[in-house]
N, C-alpha and C positions, 0 to 999 in steps of 0.2 A: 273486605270492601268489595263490592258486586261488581259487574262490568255497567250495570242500569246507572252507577253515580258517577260516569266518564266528566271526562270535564267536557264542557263544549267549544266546539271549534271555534266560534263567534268570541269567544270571550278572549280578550287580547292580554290580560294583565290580571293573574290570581297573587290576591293581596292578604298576605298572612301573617297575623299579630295580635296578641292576647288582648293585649288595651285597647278594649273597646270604642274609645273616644277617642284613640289615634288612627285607629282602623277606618270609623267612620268618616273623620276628615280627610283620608287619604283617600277611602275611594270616592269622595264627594269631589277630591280635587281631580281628578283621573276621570270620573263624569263628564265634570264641567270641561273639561279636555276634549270628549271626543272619545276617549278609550271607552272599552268595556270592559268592567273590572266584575272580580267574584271576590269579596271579604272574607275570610275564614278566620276564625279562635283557634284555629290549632292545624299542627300538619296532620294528623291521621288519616295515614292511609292517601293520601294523595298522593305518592309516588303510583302508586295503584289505579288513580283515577287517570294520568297522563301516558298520554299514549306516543308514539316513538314521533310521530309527525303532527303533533299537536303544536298550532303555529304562535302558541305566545310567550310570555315571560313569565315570570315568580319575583315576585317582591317579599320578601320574609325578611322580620325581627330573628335575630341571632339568638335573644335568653329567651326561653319559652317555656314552657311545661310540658314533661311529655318528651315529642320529640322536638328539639332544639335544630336550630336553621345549618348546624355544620353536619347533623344529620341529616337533614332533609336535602343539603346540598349532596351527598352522597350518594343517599335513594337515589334520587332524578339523573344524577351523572352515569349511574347504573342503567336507567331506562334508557335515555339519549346523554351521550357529553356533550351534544353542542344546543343544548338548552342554555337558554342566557338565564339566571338566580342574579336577581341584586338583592343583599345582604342591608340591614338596616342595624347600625350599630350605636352604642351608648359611649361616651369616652373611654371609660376601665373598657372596653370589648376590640377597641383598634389591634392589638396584638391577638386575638382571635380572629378579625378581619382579615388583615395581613393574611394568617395562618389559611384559611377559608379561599384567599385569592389565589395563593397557592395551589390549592389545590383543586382550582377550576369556576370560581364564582365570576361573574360577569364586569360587579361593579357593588362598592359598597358605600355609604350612606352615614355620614355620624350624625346624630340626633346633638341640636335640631340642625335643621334640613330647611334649604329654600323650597317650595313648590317648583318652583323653578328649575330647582337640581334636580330633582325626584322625575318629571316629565322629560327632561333632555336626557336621564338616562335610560327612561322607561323606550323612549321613541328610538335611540339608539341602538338598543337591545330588539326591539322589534325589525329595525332595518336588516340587522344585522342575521336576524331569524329567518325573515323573509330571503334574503340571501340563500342562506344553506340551504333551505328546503328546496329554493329554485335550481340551487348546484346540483341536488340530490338527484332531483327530480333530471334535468340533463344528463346524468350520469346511467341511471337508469333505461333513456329512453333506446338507448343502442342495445344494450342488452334484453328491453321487453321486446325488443320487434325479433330477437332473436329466438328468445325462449317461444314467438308466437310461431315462429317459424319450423320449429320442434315439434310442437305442441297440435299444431294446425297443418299439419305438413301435405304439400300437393304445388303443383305447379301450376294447375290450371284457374281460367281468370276468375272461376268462381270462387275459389279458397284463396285467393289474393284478394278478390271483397272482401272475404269472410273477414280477413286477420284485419284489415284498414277499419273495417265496423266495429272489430271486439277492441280494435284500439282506440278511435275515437271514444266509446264508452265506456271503456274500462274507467277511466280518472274521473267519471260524474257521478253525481248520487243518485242517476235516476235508476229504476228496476226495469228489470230486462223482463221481456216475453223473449223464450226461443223456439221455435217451431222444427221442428227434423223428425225424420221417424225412425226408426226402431236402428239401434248400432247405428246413427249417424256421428254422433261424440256430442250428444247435447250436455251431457257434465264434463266433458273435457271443456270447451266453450266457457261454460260456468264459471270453472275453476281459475281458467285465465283471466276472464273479468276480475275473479277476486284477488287472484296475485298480482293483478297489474294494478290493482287502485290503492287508495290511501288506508283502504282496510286490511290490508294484507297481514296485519301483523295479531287480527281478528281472529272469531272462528269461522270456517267454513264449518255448517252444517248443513248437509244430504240428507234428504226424504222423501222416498218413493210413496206418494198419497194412492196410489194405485196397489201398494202393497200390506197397505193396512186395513184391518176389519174396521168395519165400520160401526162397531162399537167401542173403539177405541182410539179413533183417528182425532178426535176432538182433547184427550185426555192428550196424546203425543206432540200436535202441535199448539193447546194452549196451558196446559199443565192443571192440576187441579190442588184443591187442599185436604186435608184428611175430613173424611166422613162426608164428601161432595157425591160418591155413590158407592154401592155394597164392592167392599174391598178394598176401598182408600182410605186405609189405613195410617198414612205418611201423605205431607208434603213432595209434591211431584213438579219438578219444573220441567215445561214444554219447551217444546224445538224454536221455537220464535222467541223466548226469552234466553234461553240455553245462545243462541246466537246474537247476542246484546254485546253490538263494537262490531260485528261479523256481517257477512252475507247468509241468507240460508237458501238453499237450492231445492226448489219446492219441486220434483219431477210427477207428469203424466195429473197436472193439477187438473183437469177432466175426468177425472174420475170422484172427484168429489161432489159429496152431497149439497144441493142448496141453499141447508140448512149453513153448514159450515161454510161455504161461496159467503154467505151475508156476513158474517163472524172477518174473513178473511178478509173483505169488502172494506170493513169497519176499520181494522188493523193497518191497510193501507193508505185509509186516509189519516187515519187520527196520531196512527204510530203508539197505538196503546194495547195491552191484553189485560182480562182481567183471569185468572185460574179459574176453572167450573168449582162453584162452590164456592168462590171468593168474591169478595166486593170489593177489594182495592184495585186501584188501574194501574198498573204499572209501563212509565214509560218507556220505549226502546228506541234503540237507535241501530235499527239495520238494516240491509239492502236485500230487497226480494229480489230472486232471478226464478221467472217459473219455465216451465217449458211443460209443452205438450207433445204428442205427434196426430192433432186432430186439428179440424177446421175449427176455430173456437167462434169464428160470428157464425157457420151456419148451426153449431151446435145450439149457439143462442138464440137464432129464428125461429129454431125448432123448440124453443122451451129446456133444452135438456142444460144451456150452463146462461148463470146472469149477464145479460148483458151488460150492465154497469160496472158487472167485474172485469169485463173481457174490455169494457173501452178502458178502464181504470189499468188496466194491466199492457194495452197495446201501448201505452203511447212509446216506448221505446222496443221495437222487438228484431232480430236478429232468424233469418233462415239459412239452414245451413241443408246446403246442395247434397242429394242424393249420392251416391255414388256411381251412378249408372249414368249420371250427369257430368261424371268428371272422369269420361275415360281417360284422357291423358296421365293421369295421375295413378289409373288402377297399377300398373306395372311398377312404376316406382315405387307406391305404396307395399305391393305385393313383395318386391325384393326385399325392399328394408324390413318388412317382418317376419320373412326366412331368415335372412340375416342374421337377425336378432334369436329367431327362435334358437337356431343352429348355434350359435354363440352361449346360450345357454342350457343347451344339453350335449354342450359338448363336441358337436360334429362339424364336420369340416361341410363351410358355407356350398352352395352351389348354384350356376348359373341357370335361367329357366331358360327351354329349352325352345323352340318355335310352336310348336302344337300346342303346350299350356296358353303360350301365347296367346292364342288367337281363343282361345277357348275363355279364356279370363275376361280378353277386353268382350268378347259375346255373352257374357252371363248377366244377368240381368240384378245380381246383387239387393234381393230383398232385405238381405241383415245388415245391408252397408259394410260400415270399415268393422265392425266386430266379426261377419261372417267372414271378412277379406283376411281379418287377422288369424280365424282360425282352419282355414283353408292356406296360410302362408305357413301357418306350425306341423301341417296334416305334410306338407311339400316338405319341408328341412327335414320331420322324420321319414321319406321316402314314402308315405303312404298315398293311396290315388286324392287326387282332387275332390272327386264328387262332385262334381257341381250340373246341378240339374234342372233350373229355371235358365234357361236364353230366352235371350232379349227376343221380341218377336218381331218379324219379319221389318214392319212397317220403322222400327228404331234401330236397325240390326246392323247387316252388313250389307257388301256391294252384291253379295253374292244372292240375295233375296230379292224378290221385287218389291219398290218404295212405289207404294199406289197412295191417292189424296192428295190434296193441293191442284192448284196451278202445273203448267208444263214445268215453270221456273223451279216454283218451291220440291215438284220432283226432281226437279234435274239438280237443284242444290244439294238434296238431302243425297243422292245417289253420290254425287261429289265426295261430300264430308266422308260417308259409306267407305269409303274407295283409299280416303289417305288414312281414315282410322284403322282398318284392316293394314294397310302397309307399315302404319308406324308400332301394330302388334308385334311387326316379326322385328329382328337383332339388326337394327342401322345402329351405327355407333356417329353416324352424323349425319349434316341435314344436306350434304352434296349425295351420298348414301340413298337417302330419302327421296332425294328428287332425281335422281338416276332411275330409280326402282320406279316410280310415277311417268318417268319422262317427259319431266318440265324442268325447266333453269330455276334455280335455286331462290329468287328473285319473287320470282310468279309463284312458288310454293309458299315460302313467306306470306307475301300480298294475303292467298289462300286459307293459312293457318289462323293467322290474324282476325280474317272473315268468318270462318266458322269458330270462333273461341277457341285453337288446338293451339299446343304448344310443346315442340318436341325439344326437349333436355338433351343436347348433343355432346358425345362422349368425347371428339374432339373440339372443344372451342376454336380453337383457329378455323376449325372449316364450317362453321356455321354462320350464315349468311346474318349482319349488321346492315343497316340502312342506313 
């Protein structure tokens, strides 16, 4: 059974029973109710279809053909135990019932049955669904802002948006646009979104469109059939059905061709592919996340990407700040991947010294957090820094002249200049900090706050609270 024949989440009550003409009437009554039922002849493969957070019931006959309902109760207790199964039993099958309650069944049913009974325990088992999912869900939500925190790590106000954004959207179905350039962690991002929502238990599928020839980027992400062109030999499933129940994480989607833009276009509205070489459509059910690191509307002004796709594709999109934007964070970031690195080959950690310091927060970080990571690995094994793009003048330090703007916007920038150089070098606090400035602790705050900075102080107690 495919991930393409999921149950769907709309559907409140999967009603399964060989007897056609009781089948019928049951979900005609569950209709007329209000519910939304699915009738099936038989369990196959529906353990398979039901996913761990799939928010309805099972109503199943106990004698069936095949696989019988104390089977099937076991399947599903397997996928989730706190799936509610109500059981629908004959007289000779109440000691199967029993048997069945036992061992995890919700609620069971001896034929005949009022409509009546059959609804108050249907509704009951949904309340009770709705429940746990919502417990689940609370249970969760401490620990995803944790893992965001991991995952997303930085102090500064930019990467506190960052994480409140990936978490407002991680729990919706809509598709993400992420914007970053090169080593900013646009599939770290990605990846969070996918383990913090309801698909988590999907696939994540990754594909660099930027790394595919482009006689074959069409065969990868829509799949083809045998003999659809010279050398398809075999059935081929593509990356947009391969991730059916999943998210797929389409990277550097600008560099795709037009052709395939319209194809993708298609896919995101209809939610369908069909293989090159094939005629069936086959429905999907999964969540785009694309990311680029280009302007995608001036790309479109200019003819080079469709517009329809880039509006179709913005309505939800996520940017994720430079790192050259997030000096307060380079150091801390820069320790914990010495740290790490050092931890992993062995060698005894060590403290960065004041001249990397100053040298770090002044680089200009065109690779972002990948170059920062491999410039922290180059440090843990003793080896020189490198680092050879600084910031220039006009973004730099206090030590250069900040020319453009206003008297104001220079005298700001020359400001901000002045505490970011001082918070490069080893304060272990923020009275430290405003010693070394010579201002009250107070009025440094107020300052930090004003320009977005924020220092991490090694003693809490002395760091200035309002």
């Amino acid at each position: 059974m495919t991930t393409e024949q999921r149950i769907d989440p709309a559907v409140e009550v999967v009603l399964i029973d060989d007897d056609p003409h009781l089948r019928r009437a049951l979900a005609q009554t569950l209709d007329l109710a209000g519910l939304k039922s699915l009738p099936l002849g038989d369990a196959a493969g529906l353990a398979e279809r039901i996913g761990k957070g799939w928010p309805g019931v099972i109503v199943s006959d106990i004698r069936m053909p095949g696989i019988d309902g104390l089977q099937l109760l076991e399947r599903l207790r397997a996928v989730d135990p706190d799936l509610p199964v109500l059981l629908i039993t004959g007289h000779g099958d109440v000691p199967l019932a029993v048997q069945a309650m036992r061992a995890g069944a919700y609620d069971f049913l001896e034929k005949p049955f009022a409509n009546d009974a059959l609804l108050d325990s249907v509704r009951r088992a949904l309340s009770l669904r709705r429940l746990v999912l919502s417990n689940r869900h609370l249970r969760l939500t401490a620990g995803d802002q944790q893992a965001l925190s991991t995952r997303l790590a930085g102090a500064s106000v930019q990467m506190a948006r960052l994480r409140e954004q990936v978490g407002a959207l991680a729990g919706t179905k809509a598709d993400v646009l992420i914007l970053g350039e090169t080593g900013a962690g646009k599939e770290v991002v990605a990846r969070a979104l996918h383990d913090l929502s309801s698909r988590r238990n999907g696939p994540f599928v990754a594909i660099n469109a930027g790394a595919l020839a482009e006689s074959v980027v069409e065969s990868e992400l829509f799949g083809h059939e045998p003999g659809a062109f010279t050398g398809a030999q075999k059935r081929r499933i593509g990356k947009f059905e391969f991730a059916n129940g999943g998210t797929l994480f389409l990277d550097e989607i600008e560099s795709m061709s037009l052709d395939v833009q319209v194809k993708l276009l298609r896919l995101l509205q209809e939610r369908v592919v069909e293989r090159l070489g094939g005629n069936q459509q086959i429905r999907l059910d999964i969540r785009v996340i694309a990311a680029t690191k280009q302007d995608l509307r001036q790309a479109a002004d200019q003819g080079q990407f469709r517009a329809d796709l880039y509006y179709r594709l913005n309505v939800a999109s996520l940017r994720i700040p430079p790192l050259r934007e997030r000096g307060e964070d380079i150091l801390l970031l820069f320790q914990h991947y010495a740290d790490a690195a050092a931890e992993r080959h062995g060698l005894p950690r060590q403290a960065l010294p004041s001249a990397p310091r100053v040298q770090l927060m002044r680089h200009a970080w065109p690779g972002n957090v990948r170059e920062l990571q491999n410039a922290a690995e180059r440090f843990a094994l003793g080896l020189e820094l490198a680092l050879d793009n600084p910031l220039p003048p006009a973004e730099g330090t206090a030590s250069s002249a900040v020319v453009g703007g206003s008297l104001a916007e220079q005298v700001e920038r020359f400001e901000r200049s002045l505490i970011v150089d001082e918070m490069a070098k080893p304060h272990t606090s923020l009275r430290s900090l405003a010693e070394a400035l010579g201002m009250p602790r107070k009025t440094l705050h107020d300052k930090l706050r004003k320009h977005g900075l924020h220092f991490a102080a090694g003693d809490d107690s002395d760091e200035y609270r309002p």
